[in-house]
PAMIFI-854066 format. One record per residue (C-alpha): residue number from 1; residue in one letter; x, z, y. Coordinates in steps of 0.05 Angstrom, whole numbers. Layout:
N
NODE num residu   east     up  north
NODE NUM      A      X      Z      Y
...
***
This chain:
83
NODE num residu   east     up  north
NODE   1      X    228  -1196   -582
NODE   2      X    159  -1210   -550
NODE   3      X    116  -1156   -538
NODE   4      X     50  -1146   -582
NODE   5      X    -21  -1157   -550
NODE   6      X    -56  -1088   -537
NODE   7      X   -130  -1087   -557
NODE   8      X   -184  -1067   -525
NODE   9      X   -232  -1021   -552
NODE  10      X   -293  -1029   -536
NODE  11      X   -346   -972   -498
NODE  12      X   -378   -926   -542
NODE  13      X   -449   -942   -540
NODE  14      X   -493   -893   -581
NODE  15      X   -536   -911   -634
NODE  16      X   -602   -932   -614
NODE  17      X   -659   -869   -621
NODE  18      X   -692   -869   -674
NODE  19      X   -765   -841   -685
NODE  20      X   -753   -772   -710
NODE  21      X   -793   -754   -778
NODE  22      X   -839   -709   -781
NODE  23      X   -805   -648   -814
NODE  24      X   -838   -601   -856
NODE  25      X   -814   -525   -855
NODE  26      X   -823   -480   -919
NODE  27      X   -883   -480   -938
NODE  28      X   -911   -398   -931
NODE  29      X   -935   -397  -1008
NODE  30      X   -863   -424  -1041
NODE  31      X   -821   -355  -1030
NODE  32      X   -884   -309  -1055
NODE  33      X   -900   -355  -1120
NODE  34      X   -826   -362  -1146
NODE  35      X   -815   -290  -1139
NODE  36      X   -881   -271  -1169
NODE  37      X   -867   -323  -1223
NODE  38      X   -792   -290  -1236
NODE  39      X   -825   -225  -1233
NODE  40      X   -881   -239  -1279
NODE  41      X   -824   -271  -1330
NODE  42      X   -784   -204  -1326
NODE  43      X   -844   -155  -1335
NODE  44      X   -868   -202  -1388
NODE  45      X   -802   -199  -1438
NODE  46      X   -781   -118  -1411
NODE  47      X   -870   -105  -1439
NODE  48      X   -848   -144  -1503
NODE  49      X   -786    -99  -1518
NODE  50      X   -812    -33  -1497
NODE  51      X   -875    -39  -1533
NODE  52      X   -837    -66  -1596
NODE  53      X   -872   -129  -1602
NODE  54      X   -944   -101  -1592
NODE  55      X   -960   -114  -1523
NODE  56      X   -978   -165  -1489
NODE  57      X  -1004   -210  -1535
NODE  58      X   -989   -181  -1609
NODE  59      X  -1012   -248  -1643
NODE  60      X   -962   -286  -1609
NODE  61      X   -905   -243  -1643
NODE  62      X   -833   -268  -1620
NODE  63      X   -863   -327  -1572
NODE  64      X   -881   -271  -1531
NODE  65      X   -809   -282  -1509
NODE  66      X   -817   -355  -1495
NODE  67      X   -878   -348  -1452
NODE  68      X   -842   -298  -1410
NODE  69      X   -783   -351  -1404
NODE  70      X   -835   -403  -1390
NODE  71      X   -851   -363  -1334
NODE  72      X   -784   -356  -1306
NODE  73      X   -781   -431  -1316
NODE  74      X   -838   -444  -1279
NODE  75      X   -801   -409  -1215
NODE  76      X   -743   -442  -1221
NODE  77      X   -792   -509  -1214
NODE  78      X   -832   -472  -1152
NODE  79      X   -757   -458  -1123
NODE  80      X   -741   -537  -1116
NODE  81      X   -793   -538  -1070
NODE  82      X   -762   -495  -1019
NODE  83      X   -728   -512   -959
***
């Protein structure tokens, strides 16, 4: 039986360099915002139950609730930015 031709593999070359992009660390305002935003959230809803619905805004009734989600919301949106 004849024998099989061995191939050759060829060098390793390395990829050509590249221009490295410009990278951006964290930004020093995106830790302190989405924790004051959670924070503000928190206070906002544990006000609201404590207070029985009279503080902090009494007209807004149960929304009161919704705003302080919003807020939460909000740093969940500021946390995207992180990196």
């Amino acid at each position: 039986m004849p024998k099989s031709r061995i191939r050759k593999k060829a060098d390793y070359t390395p990829p050509p360099v590249r221009a490295q992009a410009v990278k951006l660390g964290n930004s020093a305002w995106v830790a302190p915002v989405m924790l004051a935003m959670f924070l503000i959230g928190l206070a906002w809803i544990v006000v609201f139950y404590v207070t029985d619905g009279s503080l902090p805004i009494d007209s807004l009734d149960n929304w009161n609730i919704v705003v302080g989600f919003g807020f939460i919301a909000a740093g969940f949106g500021v946390s995207t930015q992180w990196k």
